[in-house]
C-alpha positions in Angstrom: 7.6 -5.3 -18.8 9.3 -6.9 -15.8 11.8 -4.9 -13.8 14.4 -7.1 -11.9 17.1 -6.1 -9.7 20.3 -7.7 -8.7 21.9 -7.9 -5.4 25.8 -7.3 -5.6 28.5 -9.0 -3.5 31.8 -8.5 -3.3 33.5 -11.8 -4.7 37.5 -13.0 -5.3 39.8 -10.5 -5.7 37.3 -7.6 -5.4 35.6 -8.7 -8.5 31.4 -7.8 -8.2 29.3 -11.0 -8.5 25.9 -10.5 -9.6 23.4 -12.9 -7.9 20.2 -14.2 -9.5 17.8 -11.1 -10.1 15.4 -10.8 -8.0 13.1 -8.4 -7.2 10.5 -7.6 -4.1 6.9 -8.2 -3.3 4.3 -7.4 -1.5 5.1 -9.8 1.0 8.1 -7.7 1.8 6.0 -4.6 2.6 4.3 -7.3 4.7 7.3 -7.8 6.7 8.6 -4.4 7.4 8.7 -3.7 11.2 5.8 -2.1 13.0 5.5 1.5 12.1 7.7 1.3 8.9 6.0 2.3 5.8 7.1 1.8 2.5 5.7 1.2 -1.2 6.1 -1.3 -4.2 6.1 0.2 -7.7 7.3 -2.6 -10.2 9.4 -4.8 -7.6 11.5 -1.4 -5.9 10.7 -0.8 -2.7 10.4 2.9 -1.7 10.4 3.8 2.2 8.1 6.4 3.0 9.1 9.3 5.5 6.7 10.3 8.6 3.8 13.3 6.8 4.3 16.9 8.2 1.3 18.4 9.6 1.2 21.2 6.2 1.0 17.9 4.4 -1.8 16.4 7.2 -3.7 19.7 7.0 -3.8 19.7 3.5 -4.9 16.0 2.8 -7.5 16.8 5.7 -8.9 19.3 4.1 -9.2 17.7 0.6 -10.3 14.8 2.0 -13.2 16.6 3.6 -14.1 19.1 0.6 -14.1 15.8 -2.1 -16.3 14.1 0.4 -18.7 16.6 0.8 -18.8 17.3 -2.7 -19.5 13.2 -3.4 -22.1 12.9 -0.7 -24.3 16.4 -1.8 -24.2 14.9 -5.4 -25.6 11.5 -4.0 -22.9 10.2 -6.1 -21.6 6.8 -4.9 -17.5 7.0 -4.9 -15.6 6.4 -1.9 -12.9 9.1 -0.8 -9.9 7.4 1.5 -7.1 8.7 3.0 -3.7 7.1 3.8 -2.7 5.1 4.8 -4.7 2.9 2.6 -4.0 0.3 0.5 -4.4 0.0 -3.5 -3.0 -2.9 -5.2 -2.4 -1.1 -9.0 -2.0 -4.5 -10.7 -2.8 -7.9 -10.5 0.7 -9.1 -9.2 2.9 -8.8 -6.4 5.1 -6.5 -7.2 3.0 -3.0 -6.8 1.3 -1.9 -3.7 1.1 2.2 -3.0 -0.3 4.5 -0.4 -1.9 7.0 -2.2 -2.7 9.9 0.0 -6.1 10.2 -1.6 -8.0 7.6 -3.6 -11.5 7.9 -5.4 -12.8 4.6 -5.9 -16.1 4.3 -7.6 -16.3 1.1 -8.4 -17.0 -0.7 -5.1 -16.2 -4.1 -6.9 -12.6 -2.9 -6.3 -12.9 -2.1 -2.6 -12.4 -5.5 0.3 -10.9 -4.9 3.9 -7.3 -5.4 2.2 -7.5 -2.3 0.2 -8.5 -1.5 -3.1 -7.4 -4.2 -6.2 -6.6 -1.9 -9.2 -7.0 1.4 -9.9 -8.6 4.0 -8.8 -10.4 6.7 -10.6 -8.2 9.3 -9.0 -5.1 9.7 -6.8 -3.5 12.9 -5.0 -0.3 12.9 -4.1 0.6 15.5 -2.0 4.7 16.1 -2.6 7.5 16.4 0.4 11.0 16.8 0.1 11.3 13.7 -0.1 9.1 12.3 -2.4 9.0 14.7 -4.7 10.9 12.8 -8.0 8.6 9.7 -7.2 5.3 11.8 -7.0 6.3 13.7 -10.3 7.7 11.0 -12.1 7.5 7.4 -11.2 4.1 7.5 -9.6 2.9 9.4 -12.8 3.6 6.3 -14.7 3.1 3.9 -13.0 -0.5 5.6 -12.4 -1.3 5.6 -16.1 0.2 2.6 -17.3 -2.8 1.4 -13.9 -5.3 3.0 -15.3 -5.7 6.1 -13.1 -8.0 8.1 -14.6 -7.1 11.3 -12.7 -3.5 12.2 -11.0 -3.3 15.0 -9.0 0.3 16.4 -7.1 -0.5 19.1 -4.5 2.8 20.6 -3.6 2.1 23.1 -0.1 5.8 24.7 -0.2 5.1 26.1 -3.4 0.8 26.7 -2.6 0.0 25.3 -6.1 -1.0 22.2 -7.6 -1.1 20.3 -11.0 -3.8 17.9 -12.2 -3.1 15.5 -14.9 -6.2 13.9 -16.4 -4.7 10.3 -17.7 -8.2 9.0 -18.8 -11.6 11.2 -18.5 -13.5 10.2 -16.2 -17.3 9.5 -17.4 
């Protein structure tokens, strides 16, 4: 399914004009200014605010605790922290942040990010991102191939794991 959307400009007599559809890629995530972040999910850009330190504190902390746990298991997954890159599908229209992504297949990994999904994504929730962590992301994350979702939410001290394929 192909999402398209139309610019709208104001034509004769006040009358909208729709223009051709068109939609962005990743090459416009390439082309935001220095220090802008922002993600791609199906062609819609989504502009990402600066994290909070409860948020930094708590992606820290995971991070460290699912590294660990990897490493004393000998286990051969890589744990990486945002900003990182992970390309969901093979187009140019999806390109997200996670704040934590398990990859263990290393086939996946180069120095642009990781191409496809991961085995698991956290998302810890702001304000702000709160209806695309708990909604969008969730399906777009499935419809991936995500195997495990998880949305930390520190303001409420609680979080929700959703296991959209097992794991083997």
């Amino acid at each position: 399914m192909e999402v398209y959307f139309r610019r709208v400009e104001r034509g004769v007599r006040g009358m909208d004009i729709l223009n051709k559809e068109e939609f962005y890629t990743i090459d416009d995530i390439y082309a935001l200014p220095d220090g802008e972040r922002a993600e791609l999910i199906d062609g819609e850009i989504y502009y990402m605010d600066p994290p909070g330190w409860k948020h930094q504190r708590m992606s820290g902390y995971l991070h460290n605790e699912i590294y660990n746990y990897i490493r004393d298991m000998n286990g051969g997954c890589q744990v990486l922290a945002a900003p990182f890159a992970v390309f969901l599908d093979k187009d140019d229209k999806n390109y997200v942040e996670p704040d934590i992504s398990v990859i263990c297949d290393k086939s996946k990994l180069d120095e642009d990010g990781c191409h496809g999904a991961p085995d698991w994504i956290i998302e810890i929730v702001s304000q702000s991102s709160k209806a695309r962590d708990y909604m969008t992301k969730l399906f777009k994350y499935r419809t991936a191939g995500v195997r495990e979702y998880w949305i930390v939410d520190p303001e409420k001290r609680w979080f929700r794991f959703t296991g959209l394929k097992r794991i083997r």
